[in-house]
PDB file of N, CA, C and O in Angstrom:
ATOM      1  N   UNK A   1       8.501 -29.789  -9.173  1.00  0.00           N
ATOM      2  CA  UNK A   1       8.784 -28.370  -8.994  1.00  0.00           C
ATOM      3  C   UNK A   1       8.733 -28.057  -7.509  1.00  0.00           C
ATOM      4  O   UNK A   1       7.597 -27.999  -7.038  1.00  0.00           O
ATOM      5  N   UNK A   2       9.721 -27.851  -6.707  1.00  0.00           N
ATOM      6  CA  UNK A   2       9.480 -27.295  -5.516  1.00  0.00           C
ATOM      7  C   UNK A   2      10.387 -26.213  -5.336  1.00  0.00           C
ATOM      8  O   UNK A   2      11.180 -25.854  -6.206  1.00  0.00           O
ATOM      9  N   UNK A   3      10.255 -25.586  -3.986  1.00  0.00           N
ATOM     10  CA  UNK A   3      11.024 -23.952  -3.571  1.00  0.00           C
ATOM     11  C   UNK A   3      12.624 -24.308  -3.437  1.00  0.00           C
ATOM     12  O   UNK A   3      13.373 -25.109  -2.877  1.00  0.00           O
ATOM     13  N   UNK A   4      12.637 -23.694  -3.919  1.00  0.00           N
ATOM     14  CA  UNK A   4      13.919 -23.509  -4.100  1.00  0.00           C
ATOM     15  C   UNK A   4      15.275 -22.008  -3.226  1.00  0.00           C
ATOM     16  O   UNK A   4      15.936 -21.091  -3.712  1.00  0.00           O
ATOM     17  N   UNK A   5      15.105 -22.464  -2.029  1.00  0.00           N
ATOM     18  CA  UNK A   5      15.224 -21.553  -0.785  1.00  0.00           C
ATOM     19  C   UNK A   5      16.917 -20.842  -1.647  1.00  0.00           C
ATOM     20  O   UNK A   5      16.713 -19.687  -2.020  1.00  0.00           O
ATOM     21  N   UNK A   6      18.175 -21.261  -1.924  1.00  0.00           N
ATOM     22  CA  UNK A   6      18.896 -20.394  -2.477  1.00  0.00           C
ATOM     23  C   UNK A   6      18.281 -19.271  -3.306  1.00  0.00           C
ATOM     24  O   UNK A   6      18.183 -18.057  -3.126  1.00  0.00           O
ATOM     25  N   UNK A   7      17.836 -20.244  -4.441  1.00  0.00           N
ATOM     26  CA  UNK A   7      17.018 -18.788  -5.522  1.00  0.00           C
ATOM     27  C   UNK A   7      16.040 -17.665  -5.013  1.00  0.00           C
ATOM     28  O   UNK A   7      15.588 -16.670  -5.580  1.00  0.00           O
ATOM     29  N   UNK A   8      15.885 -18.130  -3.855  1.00  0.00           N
ATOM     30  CA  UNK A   8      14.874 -17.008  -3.186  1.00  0.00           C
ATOM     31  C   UNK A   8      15.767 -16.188  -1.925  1.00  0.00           C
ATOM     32  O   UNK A   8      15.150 -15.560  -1.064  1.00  0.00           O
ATOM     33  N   UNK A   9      16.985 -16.251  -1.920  1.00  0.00           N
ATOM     34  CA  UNK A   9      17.782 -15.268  -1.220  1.00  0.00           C
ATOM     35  C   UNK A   9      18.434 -14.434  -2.285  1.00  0.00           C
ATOM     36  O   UNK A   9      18.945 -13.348  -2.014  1.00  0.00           O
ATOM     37  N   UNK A  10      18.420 -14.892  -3.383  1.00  0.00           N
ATOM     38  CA  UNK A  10      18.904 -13.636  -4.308  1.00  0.00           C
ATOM     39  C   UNK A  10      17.671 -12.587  -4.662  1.00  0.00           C
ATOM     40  O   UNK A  10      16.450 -12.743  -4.690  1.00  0.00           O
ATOM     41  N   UNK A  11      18.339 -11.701  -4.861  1.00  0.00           N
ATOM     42  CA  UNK A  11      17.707 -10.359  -4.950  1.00  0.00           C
ATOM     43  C   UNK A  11      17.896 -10.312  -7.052  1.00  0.00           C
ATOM     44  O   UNK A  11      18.830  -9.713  -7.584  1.00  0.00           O
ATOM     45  N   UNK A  12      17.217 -10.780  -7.555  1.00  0.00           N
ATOM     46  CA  UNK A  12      17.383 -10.433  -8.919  1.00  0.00           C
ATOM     47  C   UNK A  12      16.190 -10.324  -9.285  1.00  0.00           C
ATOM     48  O   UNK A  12      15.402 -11.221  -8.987  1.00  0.00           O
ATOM     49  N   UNK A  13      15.735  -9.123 -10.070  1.00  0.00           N
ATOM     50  CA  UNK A  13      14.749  -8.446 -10.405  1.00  0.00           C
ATOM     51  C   UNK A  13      13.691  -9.719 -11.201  1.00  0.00           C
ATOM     52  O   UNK A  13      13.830 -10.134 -12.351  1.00  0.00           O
ATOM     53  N   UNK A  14      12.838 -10.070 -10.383  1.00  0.00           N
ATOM     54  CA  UNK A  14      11.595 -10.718 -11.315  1.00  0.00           C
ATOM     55  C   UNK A  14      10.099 -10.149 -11.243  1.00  0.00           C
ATOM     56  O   UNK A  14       9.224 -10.980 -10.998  1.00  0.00           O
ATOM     57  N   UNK A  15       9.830  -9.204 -11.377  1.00  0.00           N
ATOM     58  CA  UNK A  15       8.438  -8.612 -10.801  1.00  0.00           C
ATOM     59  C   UNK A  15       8.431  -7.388 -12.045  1.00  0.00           C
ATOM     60  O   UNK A  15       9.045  -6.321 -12.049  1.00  0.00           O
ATOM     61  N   UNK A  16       7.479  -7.971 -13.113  1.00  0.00           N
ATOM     62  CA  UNK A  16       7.550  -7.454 -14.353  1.00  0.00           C
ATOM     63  C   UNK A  16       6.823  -5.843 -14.196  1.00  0.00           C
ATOM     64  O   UNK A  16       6.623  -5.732 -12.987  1.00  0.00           O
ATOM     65  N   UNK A  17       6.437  -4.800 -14.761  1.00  0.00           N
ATOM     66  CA  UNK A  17       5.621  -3.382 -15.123  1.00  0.00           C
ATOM     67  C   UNK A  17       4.430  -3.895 -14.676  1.00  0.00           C
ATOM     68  O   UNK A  17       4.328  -3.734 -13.460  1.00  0.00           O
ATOM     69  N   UNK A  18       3.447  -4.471 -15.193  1.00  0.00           N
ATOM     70  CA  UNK A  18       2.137  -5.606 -15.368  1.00  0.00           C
ATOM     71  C   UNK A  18       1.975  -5.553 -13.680  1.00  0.00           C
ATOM     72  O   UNK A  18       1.273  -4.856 -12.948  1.00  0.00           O
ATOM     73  N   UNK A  19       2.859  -6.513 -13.445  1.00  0.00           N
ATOM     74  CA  UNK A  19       3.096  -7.315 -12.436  1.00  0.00           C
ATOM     75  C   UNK A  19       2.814  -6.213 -10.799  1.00  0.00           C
ATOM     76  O   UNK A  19       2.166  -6.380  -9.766  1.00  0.00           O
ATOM     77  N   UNK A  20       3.694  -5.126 -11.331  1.00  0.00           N
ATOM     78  CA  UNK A  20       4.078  -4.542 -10.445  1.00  0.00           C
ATOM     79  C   UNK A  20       2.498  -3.386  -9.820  1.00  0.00           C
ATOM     80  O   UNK A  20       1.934  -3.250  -8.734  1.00  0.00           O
ATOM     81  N   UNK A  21       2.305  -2.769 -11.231  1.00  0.00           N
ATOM     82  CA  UNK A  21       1.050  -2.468 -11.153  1.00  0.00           C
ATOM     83  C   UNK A  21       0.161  -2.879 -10.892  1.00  0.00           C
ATOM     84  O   UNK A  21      -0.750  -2.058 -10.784  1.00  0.00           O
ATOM     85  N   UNK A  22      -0.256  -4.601 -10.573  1.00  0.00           N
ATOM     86  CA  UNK A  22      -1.483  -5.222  -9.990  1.00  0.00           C
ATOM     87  C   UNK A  22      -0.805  -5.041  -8.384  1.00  0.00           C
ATOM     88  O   UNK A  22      -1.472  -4.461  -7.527  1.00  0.00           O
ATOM     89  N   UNK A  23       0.464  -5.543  -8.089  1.00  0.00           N
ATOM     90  CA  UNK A  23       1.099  -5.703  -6.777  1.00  0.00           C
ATOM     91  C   UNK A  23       0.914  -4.031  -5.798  1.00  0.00           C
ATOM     92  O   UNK A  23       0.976  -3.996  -4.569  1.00  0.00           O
ATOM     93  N   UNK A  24       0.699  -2.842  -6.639  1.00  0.00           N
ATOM     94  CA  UNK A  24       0.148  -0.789  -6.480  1.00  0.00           C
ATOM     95  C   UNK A  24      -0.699  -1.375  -5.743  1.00  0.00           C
ATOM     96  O   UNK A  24      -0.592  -1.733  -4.570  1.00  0.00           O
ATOM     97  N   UNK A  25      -1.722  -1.485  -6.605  1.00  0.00           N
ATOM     98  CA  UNK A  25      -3.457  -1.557  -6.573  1.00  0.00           C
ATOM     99  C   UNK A  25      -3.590  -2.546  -5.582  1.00  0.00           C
ATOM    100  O   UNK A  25      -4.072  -2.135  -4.527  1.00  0.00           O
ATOM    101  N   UNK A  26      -3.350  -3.508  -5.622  1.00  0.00           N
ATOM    102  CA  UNK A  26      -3.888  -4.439  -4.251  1.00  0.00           C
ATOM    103  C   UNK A  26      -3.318  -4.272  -3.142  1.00  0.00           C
ATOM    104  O   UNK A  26      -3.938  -4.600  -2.131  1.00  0.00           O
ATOM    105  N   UNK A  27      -1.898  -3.683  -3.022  1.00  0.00           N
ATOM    106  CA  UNK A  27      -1.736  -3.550  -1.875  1.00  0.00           C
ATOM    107  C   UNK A  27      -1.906  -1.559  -0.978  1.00  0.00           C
ATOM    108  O   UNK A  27      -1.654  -0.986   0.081  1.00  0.00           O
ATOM    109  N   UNK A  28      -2.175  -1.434  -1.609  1.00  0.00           N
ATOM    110  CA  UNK A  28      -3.757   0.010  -1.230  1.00  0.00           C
ATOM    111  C   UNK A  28      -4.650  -0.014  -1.160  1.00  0.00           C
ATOM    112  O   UNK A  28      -5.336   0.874  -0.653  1.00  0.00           O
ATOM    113  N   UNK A  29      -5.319  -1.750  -1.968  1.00  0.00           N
ATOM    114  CA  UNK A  29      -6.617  -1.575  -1.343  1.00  0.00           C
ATOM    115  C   UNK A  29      -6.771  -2.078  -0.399  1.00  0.00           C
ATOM    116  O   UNK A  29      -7.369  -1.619   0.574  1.00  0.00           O
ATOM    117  N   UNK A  30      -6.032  -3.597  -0.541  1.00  0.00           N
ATOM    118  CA  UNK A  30      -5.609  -3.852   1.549  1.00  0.00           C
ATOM    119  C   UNK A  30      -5.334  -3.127   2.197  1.00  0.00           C
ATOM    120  O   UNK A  30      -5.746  -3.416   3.320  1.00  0.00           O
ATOM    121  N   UNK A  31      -4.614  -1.885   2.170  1.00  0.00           N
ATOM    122  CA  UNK A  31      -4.146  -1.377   3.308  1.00  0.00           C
ATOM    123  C   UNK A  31      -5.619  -0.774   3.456  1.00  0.00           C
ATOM    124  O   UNK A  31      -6.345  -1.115   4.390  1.00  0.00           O
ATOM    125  N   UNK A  32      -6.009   0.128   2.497  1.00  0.00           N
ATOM    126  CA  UNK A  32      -7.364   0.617   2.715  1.00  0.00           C
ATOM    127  C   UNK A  32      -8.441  -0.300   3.411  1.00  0.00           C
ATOM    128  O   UNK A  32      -9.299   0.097   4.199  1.00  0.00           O
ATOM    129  N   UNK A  33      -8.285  -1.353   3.063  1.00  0.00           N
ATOM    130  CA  UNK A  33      -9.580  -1.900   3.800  1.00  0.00           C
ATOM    131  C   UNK A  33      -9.037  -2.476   5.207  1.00  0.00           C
ATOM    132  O   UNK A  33      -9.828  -2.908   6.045  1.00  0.00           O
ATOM    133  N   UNK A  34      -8.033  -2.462   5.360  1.00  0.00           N
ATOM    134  CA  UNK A  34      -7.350  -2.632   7.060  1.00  0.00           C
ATOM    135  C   UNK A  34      -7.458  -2.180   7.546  1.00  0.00           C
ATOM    136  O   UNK A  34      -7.623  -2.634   8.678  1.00  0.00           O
ATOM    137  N   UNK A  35      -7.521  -0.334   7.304  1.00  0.00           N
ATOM    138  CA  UNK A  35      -7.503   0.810   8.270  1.00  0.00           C
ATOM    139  C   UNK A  35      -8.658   0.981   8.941  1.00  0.00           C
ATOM    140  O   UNK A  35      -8.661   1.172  10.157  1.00  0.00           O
ATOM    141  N   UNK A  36     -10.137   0.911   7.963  1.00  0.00           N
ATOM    142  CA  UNK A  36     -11.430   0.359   8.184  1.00  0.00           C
ATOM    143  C   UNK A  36     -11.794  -0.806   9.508  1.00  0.00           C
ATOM    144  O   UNK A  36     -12.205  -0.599  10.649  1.00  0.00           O
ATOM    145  N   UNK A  37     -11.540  -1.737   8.986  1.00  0.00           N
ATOM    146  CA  UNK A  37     -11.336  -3.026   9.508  1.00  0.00           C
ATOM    147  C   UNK A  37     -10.634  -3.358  10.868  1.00  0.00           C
ATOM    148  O   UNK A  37     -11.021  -3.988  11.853  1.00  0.00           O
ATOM    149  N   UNK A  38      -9.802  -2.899  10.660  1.00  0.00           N
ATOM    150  CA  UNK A  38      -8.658  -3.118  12.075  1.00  0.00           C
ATOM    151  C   UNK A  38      -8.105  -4.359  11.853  1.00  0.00           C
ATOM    152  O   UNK A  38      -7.503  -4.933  12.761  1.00  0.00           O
ATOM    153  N   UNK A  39      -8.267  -4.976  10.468  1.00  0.00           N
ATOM    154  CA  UNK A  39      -7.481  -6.037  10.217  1.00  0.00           C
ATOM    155  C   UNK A  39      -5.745  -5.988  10.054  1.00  0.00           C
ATOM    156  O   UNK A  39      -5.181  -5.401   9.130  1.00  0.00           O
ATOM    157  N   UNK A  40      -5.088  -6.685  11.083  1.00  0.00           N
ATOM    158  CA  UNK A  40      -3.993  -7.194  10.918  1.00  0.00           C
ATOM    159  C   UNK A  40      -3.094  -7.291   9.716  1.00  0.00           C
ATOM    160  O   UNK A  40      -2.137  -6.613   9.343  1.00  0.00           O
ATOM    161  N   UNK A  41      -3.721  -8.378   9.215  1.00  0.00           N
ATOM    162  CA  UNK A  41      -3.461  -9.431   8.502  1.00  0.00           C
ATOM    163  C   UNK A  41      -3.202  -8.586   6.828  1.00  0.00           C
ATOM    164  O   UNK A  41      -2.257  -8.395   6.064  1.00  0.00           O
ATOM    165  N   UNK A  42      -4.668  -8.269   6.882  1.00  0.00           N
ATOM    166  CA  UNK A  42      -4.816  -7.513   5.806  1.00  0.00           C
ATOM    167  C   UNK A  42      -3.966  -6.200   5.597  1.00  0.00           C
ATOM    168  O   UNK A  42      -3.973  -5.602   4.521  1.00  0.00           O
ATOM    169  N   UNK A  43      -3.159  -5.747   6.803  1.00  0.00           N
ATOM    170  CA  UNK A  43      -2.243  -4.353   6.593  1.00  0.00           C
ATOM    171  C   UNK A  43      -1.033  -4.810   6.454  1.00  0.00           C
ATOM    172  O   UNK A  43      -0.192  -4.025   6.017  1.00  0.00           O
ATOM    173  N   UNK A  44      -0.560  -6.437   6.845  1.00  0.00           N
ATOM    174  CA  UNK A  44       0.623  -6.808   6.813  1.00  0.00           C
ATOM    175  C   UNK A  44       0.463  -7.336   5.528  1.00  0.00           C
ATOM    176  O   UNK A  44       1.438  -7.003   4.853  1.00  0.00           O
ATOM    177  N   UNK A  45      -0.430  -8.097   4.806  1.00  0.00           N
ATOM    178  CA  UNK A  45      -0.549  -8.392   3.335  1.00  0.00           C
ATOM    179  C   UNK A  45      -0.187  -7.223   2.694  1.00  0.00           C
ATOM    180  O   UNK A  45       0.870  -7.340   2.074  1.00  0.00           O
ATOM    181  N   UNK A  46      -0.799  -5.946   2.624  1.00  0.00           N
ATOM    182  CA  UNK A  46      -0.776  -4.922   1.760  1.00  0.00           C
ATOM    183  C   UNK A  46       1.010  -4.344   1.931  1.00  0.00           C
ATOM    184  O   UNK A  46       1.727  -4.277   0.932  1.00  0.00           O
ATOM    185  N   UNK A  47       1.485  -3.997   3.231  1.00  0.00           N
ATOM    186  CA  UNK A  47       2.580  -3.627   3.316  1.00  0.00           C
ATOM    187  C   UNK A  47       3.873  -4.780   2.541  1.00  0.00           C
ATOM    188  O   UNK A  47       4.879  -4.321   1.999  1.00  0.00           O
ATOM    189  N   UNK A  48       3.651  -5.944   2.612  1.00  0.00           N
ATOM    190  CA  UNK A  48       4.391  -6.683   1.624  1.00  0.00           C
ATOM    191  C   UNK A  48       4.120  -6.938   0.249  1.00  0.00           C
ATOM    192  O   UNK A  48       4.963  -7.475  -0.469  1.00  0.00           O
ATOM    193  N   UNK A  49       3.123  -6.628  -0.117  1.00  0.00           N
ATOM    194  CA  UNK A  49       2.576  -5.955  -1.649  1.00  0.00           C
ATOM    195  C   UNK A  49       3.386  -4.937  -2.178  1.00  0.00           C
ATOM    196  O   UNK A  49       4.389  -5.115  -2.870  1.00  0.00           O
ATOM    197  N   UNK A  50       3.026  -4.124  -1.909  1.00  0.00           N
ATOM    198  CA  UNK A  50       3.689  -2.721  -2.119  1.00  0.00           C
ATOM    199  C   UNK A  50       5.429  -2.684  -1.832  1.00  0.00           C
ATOM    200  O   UNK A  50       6.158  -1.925  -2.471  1.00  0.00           O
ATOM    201  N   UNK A  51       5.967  -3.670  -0.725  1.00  0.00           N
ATOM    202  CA  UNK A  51       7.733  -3.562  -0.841  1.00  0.00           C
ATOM    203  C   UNK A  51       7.809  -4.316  -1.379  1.00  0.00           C
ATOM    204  O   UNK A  51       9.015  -4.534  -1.262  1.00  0.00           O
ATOM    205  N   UNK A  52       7.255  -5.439  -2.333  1.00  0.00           N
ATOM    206  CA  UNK A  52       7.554  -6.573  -3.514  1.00  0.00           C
ATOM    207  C   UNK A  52       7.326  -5.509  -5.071  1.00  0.00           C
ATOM    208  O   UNK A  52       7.966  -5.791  -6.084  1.00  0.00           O
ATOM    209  N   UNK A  53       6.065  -3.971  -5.035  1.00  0.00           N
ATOM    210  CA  UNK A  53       6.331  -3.632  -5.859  1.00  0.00           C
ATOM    211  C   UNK A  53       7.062  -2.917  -6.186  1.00  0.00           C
ATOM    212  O   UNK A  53       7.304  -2.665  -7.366  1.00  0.00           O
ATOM    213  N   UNK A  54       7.656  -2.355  -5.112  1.00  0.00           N
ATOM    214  CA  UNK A  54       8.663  -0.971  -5.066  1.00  0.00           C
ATOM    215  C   UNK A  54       9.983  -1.429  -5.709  1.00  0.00           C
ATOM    216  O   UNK A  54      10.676  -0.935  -6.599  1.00  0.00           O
ATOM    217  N   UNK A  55      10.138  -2.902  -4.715  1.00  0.00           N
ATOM    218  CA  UNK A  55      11.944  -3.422  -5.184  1.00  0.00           C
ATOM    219  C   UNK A  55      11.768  -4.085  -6.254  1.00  0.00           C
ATOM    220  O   UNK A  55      12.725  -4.655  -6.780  1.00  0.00           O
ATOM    221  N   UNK A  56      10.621  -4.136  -6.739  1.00  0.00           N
ATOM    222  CA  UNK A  56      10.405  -5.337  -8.356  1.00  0.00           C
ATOM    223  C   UNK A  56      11.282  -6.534  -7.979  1.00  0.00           C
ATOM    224  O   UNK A  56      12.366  -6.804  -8.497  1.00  0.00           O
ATOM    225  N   UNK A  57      10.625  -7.260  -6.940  1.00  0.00           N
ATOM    226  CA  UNK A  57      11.610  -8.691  -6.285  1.00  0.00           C
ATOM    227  C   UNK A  57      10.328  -8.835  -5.500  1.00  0.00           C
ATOM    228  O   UNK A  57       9.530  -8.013  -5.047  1.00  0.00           O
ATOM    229  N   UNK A  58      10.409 -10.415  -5.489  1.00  0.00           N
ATOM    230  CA  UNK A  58       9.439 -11.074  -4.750  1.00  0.00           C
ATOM    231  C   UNK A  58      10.089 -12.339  -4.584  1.00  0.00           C
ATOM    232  O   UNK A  58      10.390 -12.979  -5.591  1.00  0.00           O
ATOM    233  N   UNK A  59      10.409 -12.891  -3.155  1.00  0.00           N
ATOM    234  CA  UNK A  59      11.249 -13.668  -2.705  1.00  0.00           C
ATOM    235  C   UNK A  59      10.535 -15.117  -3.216  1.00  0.00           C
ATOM    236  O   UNK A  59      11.134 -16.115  -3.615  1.00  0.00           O
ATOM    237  N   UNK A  60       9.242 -14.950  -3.099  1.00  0.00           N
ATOM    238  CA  UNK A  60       8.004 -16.736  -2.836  1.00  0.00           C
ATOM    239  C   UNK A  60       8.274 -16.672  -4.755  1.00  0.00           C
ATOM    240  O   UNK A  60       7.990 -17.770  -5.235  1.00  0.00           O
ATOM    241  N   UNK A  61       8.661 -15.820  -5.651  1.00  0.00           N
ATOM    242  CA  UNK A  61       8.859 -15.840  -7.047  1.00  0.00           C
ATOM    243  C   UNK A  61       9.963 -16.258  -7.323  1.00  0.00           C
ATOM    244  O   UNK A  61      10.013 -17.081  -8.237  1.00  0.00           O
ATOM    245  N   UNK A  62      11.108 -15.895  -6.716  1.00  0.00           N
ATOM    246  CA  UNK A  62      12.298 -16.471  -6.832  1.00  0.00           C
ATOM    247  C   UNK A  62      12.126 -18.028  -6.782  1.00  0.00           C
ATOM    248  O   UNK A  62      12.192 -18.949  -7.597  1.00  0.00           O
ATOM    249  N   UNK A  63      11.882 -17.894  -5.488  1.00  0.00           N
ATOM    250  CA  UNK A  63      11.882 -19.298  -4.851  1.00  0.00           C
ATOM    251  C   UNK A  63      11.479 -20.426  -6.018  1.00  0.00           C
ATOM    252  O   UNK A  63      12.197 -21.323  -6.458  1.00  0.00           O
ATOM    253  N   UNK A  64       9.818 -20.029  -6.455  1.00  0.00           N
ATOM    254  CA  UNK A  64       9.547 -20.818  -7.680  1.00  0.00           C
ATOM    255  C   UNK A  64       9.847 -20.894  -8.624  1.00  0.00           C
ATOM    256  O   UNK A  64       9.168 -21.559  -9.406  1.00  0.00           O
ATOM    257  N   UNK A  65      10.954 -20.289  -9.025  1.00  0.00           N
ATOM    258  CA  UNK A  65      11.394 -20.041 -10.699  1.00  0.00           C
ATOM    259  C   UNK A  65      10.170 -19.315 -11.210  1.00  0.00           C
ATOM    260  O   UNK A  65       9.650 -19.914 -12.152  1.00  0.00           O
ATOM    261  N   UNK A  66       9.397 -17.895 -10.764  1.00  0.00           N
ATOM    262  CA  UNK A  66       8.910 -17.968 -11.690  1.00  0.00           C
ATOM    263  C   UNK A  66       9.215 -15.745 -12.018  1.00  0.00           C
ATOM    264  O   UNK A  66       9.295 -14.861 -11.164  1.00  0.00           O
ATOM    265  N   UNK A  67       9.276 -15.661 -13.194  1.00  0.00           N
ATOM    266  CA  UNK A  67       9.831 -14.002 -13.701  1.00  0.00           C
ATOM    267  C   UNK A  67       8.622 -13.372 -14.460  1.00  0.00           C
ATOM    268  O   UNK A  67       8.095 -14.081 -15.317  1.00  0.00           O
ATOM    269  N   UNK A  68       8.194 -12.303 -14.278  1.00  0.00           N
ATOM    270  CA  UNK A  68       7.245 -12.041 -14.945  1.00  0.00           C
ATOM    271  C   UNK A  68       7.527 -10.702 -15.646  1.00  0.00           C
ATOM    272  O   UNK A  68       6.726  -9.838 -16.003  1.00  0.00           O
ATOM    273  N   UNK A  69       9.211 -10.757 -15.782  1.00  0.00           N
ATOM    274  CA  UNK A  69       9.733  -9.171 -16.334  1.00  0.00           C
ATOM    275  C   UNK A  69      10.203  -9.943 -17.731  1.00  0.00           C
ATOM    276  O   UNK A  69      10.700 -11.067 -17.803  1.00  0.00           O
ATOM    277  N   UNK A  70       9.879  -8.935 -18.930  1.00  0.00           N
ATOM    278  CA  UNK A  70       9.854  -9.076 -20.400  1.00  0.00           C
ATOM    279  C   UNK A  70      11.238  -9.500 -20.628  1.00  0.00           C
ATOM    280  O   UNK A  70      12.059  -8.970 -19.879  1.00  0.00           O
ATOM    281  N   UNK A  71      11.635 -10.243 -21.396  1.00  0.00           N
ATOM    282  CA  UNK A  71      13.394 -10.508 -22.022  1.00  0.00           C
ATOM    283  C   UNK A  71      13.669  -9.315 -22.767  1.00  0.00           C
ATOM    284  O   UNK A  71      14.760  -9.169 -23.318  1.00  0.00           O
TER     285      UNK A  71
END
């Protein structure tokens, strides 16, 4: 099983309801605990959280074959 760099330039919806709602919550609480913190890392984690949950697409998901939206 490895990445699969074509499948991860398409934009096709794999980032299930579930999915998307853990992807809310963690990436607010990173951002929250960045603002605190003055962590970097942790505000650039959270800000790509939150645009993986908004567009329901996550490129490193593509990449792996893996979908976590219902048939």
């Amino acid at each position: 099983m490895g990445f699969d760099f074509k499948r991860a330039i398409k934009r096709e919806k794999n980032v299930g309801e579930k999915d998307q709602q853990i992807r809310y919550v963690a990436g607010c609480v990173s951002i929250g605990i960045a603002v605190f913190t003055g962590s970097i890392i942790l505000l650039l984690l959270g800000c790509i959280l939150l645009g993986s949950a908004f567009l329901t697409w996550c490129p490193v998901c593509s990449g792996l074959n893996i979908n976590t939206c219902k048939k």
